[in-house]
TITORMAR-517959 format. One line per 3 residues: for each residue y, x, z of N, C-alpha, C, CB. Coordinates in steps of 0.001 Angstrom, whole numbers, plus 500000, padded with zeros to 6 digits. Glycine has a CB too. Example, Ala and Ser with C-alpha at 12.3 -4.5 7.8 and 13.67 -1.06 7.14 Angstrom:
BEGIN
494310:513190:507800:495500:512300:507800:496700:513200:507800:495527:511308:509046 ~ 497750:512850:507080:498940:513670:507140:500030:512900:507870:499402:514084:505725;
***
This chain:
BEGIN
750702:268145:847689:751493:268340:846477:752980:268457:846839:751262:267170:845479 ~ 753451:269511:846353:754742:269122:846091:755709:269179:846007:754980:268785:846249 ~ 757165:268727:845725:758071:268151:845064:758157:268574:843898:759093:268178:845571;
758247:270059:843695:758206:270679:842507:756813:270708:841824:758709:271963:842702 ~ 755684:270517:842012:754462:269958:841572:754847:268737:841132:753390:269890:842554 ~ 755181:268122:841686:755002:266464:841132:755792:266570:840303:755308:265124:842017;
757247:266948:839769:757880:267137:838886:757195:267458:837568:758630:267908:839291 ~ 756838:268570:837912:755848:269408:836890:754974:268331:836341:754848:270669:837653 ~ 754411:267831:837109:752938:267022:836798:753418:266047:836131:751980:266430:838046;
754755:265222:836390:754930:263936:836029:755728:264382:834463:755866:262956:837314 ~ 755684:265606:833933:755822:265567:832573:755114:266176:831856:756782:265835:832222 ~ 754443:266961:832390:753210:267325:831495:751890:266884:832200:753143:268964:831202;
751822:266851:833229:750138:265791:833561:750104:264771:833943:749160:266109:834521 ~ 750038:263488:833579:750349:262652:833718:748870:262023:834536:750977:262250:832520 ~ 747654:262381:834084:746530:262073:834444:746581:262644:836144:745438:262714:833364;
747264:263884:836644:747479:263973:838178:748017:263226:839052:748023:264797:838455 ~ 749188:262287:838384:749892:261719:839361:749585:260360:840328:750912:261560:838734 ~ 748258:260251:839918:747448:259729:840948:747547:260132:842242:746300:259885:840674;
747399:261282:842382:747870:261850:843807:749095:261865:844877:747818:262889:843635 ~ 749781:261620:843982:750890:261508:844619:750972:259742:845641:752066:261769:843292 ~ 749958:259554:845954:750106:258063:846848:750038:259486:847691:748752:256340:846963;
749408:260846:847862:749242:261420:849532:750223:262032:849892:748143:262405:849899 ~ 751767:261506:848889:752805:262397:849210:753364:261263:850504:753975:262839:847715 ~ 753921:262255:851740:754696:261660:852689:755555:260595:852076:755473:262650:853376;
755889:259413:852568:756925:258885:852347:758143:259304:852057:756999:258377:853006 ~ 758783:260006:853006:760013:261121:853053:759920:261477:852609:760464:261879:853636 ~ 758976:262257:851658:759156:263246:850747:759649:262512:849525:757898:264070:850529;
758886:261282:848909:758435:260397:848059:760299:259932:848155:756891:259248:848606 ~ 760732:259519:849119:762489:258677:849226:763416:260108:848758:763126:257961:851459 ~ 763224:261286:848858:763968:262626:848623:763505:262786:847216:763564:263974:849682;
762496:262322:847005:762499:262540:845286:763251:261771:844042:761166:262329:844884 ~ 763156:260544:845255:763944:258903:844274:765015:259319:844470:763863:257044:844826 ~ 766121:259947:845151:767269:260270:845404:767307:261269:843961:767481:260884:846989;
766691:262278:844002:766887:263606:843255:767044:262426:841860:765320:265090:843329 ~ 765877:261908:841527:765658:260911:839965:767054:259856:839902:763855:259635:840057 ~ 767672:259373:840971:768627:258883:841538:770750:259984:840974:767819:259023:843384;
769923:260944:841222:770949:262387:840314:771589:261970:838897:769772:263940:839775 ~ 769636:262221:839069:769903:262715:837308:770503:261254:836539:768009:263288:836323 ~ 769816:260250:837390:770246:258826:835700:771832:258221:836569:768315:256564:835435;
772459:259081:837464:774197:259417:837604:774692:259766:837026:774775:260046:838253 ~ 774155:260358:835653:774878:261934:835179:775507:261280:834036:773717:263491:834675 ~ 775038:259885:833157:775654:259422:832139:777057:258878:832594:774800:258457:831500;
776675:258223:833588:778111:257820:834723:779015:258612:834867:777881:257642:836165 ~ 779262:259737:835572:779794:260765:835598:780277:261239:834420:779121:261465:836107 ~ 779521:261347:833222:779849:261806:831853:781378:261297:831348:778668:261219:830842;
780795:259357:831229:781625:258450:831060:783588:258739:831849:780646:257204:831715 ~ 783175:259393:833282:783878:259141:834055:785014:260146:833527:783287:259183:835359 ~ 784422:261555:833240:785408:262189:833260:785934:262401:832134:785266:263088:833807;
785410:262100:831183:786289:261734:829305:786682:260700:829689:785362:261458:827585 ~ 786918:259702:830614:787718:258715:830530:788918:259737:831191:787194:257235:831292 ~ 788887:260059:832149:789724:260892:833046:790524:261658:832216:788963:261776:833990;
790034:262544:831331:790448:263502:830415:791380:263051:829368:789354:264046:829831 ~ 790892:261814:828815:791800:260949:827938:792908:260389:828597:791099:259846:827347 ~ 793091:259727:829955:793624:259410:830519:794891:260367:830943:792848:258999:831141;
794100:261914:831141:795394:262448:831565:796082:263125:830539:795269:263328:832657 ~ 795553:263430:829599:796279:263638:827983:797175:262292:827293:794856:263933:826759 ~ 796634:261137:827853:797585:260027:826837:798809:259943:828121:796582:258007:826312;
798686:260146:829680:799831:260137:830605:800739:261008:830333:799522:260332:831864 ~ 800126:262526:829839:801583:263141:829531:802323:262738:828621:801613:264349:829241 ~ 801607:262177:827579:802254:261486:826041:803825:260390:826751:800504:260011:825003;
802548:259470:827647:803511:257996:828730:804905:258744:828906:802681:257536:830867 ~ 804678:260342:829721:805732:260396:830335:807121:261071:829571:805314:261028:831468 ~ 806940:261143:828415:808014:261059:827665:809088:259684:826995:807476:261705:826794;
807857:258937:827424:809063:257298:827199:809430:256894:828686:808076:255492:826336 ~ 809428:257384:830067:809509:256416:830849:810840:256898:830928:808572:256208:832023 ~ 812018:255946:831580:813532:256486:831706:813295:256278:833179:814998:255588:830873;
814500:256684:833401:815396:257038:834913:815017:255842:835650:817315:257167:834828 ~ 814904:256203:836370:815019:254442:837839:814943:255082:839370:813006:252928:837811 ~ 815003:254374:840026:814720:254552:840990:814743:252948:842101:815565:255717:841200;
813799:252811:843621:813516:251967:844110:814455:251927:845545:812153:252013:844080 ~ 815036:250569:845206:816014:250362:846314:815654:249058:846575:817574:250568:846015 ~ 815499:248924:847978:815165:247612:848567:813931:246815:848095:816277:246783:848368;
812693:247472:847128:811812:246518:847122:811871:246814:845532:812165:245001:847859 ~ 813066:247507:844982:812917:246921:843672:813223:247834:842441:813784:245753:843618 ~ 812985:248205:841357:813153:249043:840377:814754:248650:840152:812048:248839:839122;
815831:249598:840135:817152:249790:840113:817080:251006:837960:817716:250900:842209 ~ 817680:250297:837735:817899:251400:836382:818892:250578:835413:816216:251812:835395 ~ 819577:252005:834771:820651:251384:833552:819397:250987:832685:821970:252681:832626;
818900:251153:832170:817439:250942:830814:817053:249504:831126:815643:252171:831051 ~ 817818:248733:831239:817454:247354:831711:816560:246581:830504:818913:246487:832078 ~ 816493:247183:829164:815490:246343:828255:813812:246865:828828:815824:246807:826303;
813131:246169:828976:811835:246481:829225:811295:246731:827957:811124:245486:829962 ~ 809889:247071:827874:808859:247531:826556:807434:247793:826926:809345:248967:825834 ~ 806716:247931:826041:805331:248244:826147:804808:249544:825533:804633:247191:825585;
804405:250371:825804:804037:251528:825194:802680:251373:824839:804268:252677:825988 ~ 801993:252098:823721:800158:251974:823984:799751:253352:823614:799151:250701:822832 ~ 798930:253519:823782:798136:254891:823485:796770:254861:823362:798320:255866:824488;
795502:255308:823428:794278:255193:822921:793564:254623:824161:793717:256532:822320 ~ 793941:255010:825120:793538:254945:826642:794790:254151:827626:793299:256679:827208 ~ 795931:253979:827475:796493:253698:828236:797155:252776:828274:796857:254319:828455;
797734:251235:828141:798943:250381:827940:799670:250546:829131:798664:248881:827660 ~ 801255:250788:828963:802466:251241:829765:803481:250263:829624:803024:252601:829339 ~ 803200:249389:830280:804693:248428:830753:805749:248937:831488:804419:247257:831657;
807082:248943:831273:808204:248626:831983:808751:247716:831752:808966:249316:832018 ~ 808712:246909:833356:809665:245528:833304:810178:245615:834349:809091:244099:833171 ~ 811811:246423:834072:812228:245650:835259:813859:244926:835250:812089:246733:836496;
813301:244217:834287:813656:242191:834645:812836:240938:835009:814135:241471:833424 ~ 811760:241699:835503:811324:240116:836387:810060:239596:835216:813108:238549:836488 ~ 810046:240097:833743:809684:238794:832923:808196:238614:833050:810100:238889:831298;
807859:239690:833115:806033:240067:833097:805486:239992:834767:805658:242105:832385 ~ 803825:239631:834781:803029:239446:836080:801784:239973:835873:802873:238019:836551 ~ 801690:240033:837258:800002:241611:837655:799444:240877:836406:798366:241547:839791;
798980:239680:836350:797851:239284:835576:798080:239269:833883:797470:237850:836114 ~ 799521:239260:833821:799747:240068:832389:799268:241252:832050:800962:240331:832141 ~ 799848:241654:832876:799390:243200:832933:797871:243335:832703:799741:243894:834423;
797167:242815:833293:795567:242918:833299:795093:241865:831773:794828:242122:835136 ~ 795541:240929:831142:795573:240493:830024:796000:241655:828995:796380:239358:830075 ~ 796380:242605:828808:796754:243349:828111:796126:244238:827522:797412:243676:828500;
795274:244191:828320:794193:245469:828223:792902:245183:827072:793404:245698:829933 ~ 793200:244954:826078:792125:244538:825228:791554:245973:824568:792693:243396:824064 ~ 790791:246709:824589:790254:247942:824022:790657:248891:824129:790121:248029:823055;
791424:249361:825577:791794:250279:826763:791429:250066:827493:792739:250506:827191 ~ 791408:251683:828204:790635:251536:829896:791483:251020:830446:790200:252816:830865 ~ 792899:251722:830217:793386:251466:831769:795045:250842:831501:793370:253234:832865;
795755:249723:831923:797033:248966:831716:797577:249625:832995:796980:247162:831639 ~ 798820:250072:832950:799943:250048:833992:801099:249228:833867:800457:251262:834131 ~ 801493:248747:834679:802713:248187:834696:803863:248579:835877:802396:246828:834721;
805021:248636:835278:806362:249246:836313:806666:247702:836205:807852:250694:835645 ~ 806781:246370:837157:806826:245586:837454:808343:245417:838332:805659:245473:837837 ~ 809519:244286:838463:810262:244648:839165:809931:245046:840540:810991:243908:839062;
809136:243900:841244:808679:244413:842448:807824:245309:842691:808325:243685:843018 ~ 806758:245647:841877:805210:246036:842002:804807:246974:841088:804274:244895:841813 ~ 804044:247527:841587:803461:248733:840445:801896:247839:839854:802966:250743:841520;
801293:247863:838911:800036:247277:839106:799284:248621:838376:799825:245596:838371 ~ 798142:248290:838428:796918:249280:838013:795742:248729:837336:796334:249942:839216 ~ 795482:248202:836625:794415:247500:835470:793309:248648:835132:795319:247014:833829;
792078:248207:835481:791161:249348:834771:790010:248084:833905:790162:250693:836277 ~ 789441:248869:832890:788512:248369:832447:787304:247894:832745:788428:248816:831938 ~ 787167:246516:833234:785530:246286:834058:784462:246821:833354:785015:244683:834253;
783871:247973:833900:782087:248493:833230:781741:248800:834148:781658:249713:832138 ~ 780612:249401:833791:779290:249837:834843:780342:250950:835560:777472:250681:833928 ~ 780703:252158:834912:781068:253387:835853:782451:252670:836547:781417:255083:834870;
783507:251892:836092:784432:251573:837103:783863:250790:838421:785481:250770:836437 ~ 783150:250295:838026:782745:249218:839032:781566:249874:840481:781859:247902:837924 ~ 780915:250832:839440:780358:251805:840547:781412:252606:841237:779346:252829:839945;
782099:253561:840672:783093:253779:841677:784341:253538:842464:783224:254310:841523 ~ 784544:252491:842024:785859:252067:842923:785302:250538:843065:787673:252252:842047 ~ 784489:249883:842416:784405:248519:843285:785383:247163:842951:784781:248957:844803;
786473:247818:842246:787637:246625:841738:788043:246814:840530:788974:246545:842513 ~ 788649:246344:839885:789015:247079:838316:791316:246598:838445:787596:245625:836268 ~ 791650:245555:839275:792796:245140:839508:793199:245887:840924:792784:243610:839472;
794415:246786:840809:795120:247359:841882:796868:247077:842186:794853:248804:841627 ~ 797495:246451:843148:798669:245716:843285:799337:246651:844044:798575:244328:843878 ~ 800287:247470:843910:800953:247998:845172:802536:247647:845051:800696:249698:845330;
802898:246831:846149:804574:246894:846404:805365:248109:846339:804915:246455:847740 ~ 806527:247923:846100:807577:249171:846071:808394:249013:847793:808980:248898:844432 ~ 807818:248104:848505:808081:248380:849750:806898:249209:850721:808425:247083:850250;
805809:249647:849955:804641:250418:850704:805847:252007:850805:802679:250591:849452 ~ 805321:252293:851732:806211:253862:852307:806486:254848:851347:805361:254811:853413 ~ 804954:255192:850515:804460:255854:848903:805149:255704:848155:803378:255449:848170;
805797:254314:847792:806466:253846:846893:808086:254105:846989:806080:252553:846874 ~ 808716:254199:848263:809774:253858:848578:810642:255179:847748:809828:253621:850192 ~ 810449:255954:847699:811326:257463:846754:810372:257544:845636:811403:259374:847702;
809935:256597:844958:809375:256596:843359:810409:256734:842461:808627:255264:842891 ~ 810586:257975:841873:811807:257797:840777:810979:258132:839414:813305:259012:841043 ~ 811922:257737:838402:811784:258142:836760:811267:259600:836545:813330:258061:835947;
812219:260542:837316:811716:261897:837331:810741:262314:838115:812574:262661:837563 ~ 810197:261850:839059:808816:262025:839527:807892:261810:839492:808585:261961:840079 ~ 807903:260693:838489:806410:259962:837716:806395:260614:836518:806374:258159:837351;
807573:261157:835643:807221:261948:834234:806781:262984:834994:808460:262355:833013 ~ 807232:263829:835664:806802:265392:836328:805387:265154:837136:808150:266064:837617 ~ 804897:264182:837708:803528:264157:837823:802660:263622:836995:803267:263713:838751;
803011:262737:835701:802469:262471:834645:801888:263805:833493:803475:261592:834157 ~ 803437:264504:833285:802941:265695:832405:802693:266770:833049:803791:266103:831417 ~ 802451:267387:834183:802221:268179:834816:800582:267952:835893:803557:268293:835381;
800324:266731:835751:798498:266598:836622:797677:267498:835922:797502:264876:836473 ~ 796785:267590:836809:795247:268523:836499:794170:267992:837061:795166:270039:837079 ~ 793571:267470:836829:792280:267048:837770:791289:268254:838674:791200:266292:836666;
791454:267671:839741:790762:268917:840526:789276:268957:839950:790736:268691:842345 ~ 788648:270635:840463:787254:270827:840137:786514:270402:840214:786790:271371:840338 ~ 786422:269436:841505:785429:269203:842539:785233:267411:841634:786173:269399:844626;
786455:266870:840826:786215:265493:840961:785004:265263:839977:787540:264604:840630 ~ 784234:265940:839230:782720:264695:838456:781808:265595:839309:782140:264665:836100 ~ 781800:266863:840497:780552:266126:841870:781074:264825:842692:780250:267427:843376;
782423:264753:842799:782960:263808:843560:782166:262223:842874:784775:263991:843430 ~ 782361:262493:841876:781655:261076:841052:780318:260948:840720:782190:260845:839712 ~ 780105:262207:840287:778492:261710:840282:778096:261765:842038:777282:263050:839164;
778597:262036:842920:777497:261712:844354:777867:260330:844619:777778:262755:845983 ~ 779229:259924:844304:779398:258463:844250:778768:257426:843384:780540:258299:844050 ~ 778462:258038:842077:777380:257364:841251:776083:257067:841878:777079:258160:840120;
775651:257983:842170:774686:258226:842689:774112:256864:843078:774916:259145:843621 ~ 774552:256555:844270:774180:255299:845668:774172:254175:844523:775726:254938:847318 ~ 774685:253533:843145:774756:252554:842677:772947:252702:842197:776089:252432:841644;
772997:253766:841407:771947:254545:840612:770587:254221:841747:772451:256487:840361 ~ 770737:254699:842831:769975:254672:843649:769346:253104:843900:770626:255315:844664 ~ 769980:251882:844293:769865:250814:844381:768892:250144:843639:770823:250471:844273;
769786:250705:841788:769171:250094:840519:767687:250544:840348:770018:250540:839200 ~ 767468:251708:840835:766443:252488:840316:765506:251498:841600:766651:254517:840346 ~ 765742:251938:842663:765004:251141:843752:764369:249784:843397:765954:250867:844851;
765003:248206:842887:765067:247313:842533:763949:247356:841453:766278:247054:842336 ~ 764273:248113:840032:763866:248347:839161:762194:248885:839278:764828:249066:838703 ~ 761732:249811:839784:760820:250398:840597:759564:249289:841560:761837:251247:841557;
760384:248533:842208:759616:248009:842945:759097:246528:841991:760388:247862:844385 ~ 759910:246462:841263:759447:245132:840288:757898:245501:839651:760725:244885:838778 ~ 758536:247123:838994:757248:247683:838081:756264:247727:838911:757342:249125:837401;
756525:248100:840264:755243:248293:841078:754343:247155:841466:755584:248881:842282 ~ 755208:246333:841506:754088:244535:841673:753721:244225:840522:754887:242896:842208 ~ 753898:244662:839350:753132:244729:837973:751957:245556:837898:753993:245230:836909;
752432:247244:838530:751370:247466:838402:750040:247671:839577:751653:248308:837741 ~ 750966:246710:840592:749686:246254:841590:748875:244895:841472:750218:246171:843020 ~ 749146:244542:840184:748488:243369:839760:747255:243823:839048:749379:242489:838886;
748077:244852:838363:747074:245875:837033:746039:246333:838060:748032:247612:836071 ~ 746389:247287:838819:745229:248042:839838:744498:246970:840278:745795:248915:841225 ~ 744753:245615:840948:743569:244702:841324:742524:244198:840304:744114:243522:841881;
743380:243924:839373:742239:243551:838078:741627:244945:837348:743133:242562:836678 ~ 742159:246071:837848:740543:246890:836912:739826:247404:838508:741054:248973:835376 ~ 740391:246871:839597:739771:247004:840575:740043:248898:841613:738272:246584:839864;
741279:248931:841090:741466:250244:841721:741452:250263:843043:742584:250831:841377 ~ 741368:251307:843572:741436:251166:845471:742558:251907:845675:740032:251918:846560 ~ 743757:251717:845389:745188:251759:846201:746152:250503:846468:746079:252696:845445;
746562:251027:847770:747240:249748:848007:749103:249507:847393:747110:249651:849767 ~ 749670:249029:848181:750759:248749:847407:751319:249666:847431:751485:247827:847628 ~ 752173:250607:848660:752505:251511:848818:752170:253111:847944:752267:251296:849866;
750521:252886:847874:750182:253901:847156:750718:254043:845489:748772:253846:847305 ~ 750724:252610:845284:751100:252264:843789:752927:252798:843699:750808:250207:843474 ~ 753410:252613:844676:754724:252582:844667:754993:253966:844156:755341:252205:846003;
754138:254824:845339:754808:256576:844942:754092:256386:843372:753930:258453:846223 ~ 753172:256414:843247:752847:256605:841856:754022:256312:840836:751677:255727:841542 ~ 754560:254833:841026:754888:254328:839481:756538:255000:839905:754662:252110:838989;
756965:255264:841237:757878:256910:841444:758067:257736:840685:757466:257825:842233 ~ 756726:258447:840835:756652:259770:839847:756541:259516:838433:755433:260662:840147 ~ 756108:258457:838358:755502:257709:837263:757081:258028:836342:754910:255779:837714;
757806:257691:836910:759550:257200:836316:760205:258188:836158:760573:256321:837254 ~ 759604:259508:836077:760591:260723:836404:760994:261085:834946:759832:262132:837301 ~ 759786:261228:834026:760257:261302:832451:760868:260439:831487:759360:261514:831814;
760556:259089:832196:761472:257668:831321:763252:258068:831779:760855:255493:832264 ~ 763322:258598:833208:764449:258779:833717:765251:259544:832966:764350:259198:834831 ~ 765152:260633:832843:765120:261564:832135:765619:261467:830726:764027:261914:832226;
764671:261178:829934:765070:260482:828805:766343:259564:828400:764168:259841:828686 ~ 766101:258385:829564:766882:257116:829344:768536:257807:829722:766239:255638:830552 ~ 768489:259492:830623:769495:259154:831317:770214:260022:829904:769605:259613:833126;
769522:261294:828619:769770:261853:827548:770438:260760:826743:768605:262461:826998 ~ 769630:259938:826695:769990:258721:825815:771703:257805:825983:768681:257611:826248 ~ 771306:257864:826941:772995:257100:827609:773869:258123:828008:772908:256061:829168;
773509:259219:827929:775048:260134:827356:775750:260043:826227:774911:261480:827185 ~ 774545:259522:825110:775238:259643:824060:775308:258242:823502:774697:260652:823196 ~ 774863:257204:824666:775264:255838:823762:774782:255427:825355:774268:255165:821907;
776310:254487:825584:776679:254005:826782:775879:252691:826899:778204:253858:826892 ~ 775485:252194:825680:775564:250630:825293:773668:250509:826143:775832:250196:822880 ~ 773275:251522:825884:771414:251398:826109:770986:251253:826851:770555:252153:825962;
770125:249797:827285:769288:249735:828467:768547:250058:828804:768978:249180:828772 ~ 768901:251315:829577:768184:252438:830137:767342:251731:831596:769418:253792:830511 ~ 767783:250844:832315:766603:249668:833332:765209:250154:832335:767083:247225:833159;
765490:248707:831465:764194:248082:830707:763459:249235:830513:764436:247283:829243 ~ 764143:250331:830091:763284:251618:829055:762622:252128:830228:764342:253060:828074 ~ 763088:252321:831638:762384:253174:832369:761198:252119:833136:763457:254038:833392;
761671:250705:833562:760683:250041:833851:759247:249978:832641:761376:248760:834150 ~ 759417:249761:831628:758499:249377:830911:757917:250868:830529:759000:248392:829783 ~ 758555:252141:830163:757812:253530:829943:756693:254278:831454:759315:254711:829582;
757726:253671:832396:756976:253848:833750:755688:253445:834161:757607:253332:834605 ~ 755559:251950:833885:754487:251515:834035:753519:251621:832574:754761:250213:834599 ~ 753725:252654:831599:752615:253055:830662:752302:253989:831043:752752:253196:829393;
752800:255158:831688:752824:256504:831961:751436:255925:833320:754747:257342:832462 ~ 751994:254850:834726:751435:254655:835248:749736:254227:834799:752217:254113:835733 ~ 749363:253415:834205:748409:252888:833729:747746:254395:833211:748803:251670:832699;
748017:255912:832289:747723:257286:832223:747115:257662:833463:748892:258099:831937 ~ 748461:257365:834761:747902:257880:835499:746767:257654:836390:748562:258097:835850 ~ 746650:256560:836089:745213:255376:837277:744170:255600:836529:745323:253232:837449;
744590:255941:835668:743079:255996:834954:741535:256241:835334:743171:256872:834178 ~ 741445:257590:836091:740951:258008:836876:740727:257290:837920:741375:258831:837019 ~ 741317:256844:838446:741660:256293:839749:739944:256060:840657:742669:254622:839402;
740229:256221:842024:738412:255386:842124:738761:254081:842290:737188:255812:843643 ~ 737803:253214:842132:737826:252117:842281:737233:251415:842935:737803:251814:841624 ~ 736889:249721:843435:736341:249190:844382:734895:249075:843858:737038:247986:844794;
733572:249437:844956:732672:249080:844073:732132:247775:844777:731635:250229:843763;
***
C-alpha cells in the first residue's frame, strides 16, 4: 500500500486500514510527519494575523515615538515625559526616566500579544504566552541592553522608518509552519501512542492477532481524518481541543478498522 492509498483509504475506507500494520515503518514515520503538516497549519494561521496585526498597529506606534538617541548605555532625548501608547495588538512604553521595569512591562500586557518597552537602559519585548508563541520561539520575555552593538546607533528616526516602512518576507508562515511542525509532531506522537495502548487492550479482548506495533500504524492512519478535521476546526476557533478530538475519533475509526481483523483462534 501506499502513501497515497492509505490516505485515500483512511477517508473513505476505513474497513482497509487494517492493512496498513504491512506498511514499512519509514514509510508509516513520513506519513506522521505529513499528518504532523497539516494539524501546523492552525499554528501558522494564528501566527501570521498575529504578524499582520502587529505590523499594521507598528506603523500606527511609529507616529508617537519622538527623537532619541543611545549614548553610553542609555536613551538621551529632549521628550523627557515618558507615556504608554496601546493599540489592539501592541502596548508601547517610553521611559526614559528610569521609572518603569522589564517586568512592568510584561505586567502590562493584559489582552495584547505583544508589550514593548523603550526602557532607560533596555529595550524589552513581552509576547503573549500560547500555544503558537511558545512553539516558536520557546520564551514569551525578551531583554536587550542598549550596550549590545545592534543597539548602540538606535535612534527615534530609525525605529519610526523601520516601524512604518516593514514588510514581512514571503517565505515567513513556511518559515513557521516547518517550525510548527516539530511541536505538532511530538503532540501528535504522545497523543497516538496513548490511543494505541487503548486500542491494544481492545485488540486483546476481542482477540485480534496484531501486535503492538501493528496497532500503532493502524490507529496512524486511523488519525488522518480526525486530523484533518480537528486541524479545520482550530482555524476557526483557537480555543478547541483538537488532542482529545483526534485521540478519541481515532480510536473509533480504529475499532471500523479491526473489524475484520483475523483473530486468535
Amino acid at each position: 500500500m501506499t502513501l497515497l492509498q492509505l490516505a485515500k483509504n483512511s477517508i473513505m475506507h476505513f474497513n482497509k486500514l487494517k492493512d496498513a500494520k504491512n506498511i514499512g515503518f519509514g514509510k508509516i514515520i513520513i506519513y506522521l510527519l505529513l499528518l504532523s503538516l497539516i494539524a501546523a497549519i492552525p499554528i501558522t494561521l494564528q501566527v501570521r494575523n498575529v504578524f499582520s496585526d502587529i505590523q499594521s498597529d507598528g506603523a500606527e506606534i511609529a507616529e508617537q515615538i519622538p527623537d532619541f538617541t543611545i549614548e553610553d548605555g542609555q536613551i538621551q532625548t529632549e521628550e523627557q515625559q515618558g507615556f504608554i501608547y496601546q493599540t489592539d495588538s501592541i502596548i508601547f512604553t517610553f521611559d526614559p526616566e528610569g521609572q518603569r521595569t522589564a517586568d512592568d512591562i510584561s505586567t502590562d500586557m493584559i489582552g495584547n500579544f505583544l508589550s514593548v518597552g523603550l526602557l532607560q537602559n533596555e529595550a524589552v519585548l513581552s509576547l503573549q504566552s500560547n500555544e503558537a508563541t511558545e512553539s516558536i520561539l520557546g520564551d514569551n520575555q525578551f531583554e536587550f541592553s542598549y550596550t549590545d552593538e545592534q543597539f548602540q546607533n538606535l535612534s527615534g528616526e530609525e525605529l519610526r522608518n523601520e516601524l512604518s516602512q516593514s514588510q514581512l518576507p514571503w517565505w515567513t508562515p513556511l518559515m513557521v509552519l516547518l517550525v510548527a511542525t516539530y511541536p505538532s509532531f511530538i503532540n501528535l506522537i504522545v497523543t497516538l501512542l496513548i490511543a494505541s495502548i487503548i486500542a491494544n487492550l481492545y485488540s486483546r479482548i476481542r482477540r485480534v492477532k496484531n501486535r503492538f506495533l501493528d496497532n500503532l500504524k493502524i490507529m496512524i492512519a486511523s488519525a488522518t481524518l480526525p486530523i484533518i478535521i480537528g486541524a479545520i476546526i482550530n482555524c476557526f476557533s483557537a480555543s478547541f481541543d483538537s488532542t482529545t478530538f483526534v485521540a478519541i475519533l481515532s480510536f473509533f475509526i480504529f475499532t471500523q478498522a479491526t473489524k475484520s481483523a483475523k483473530k486468535i483462534e
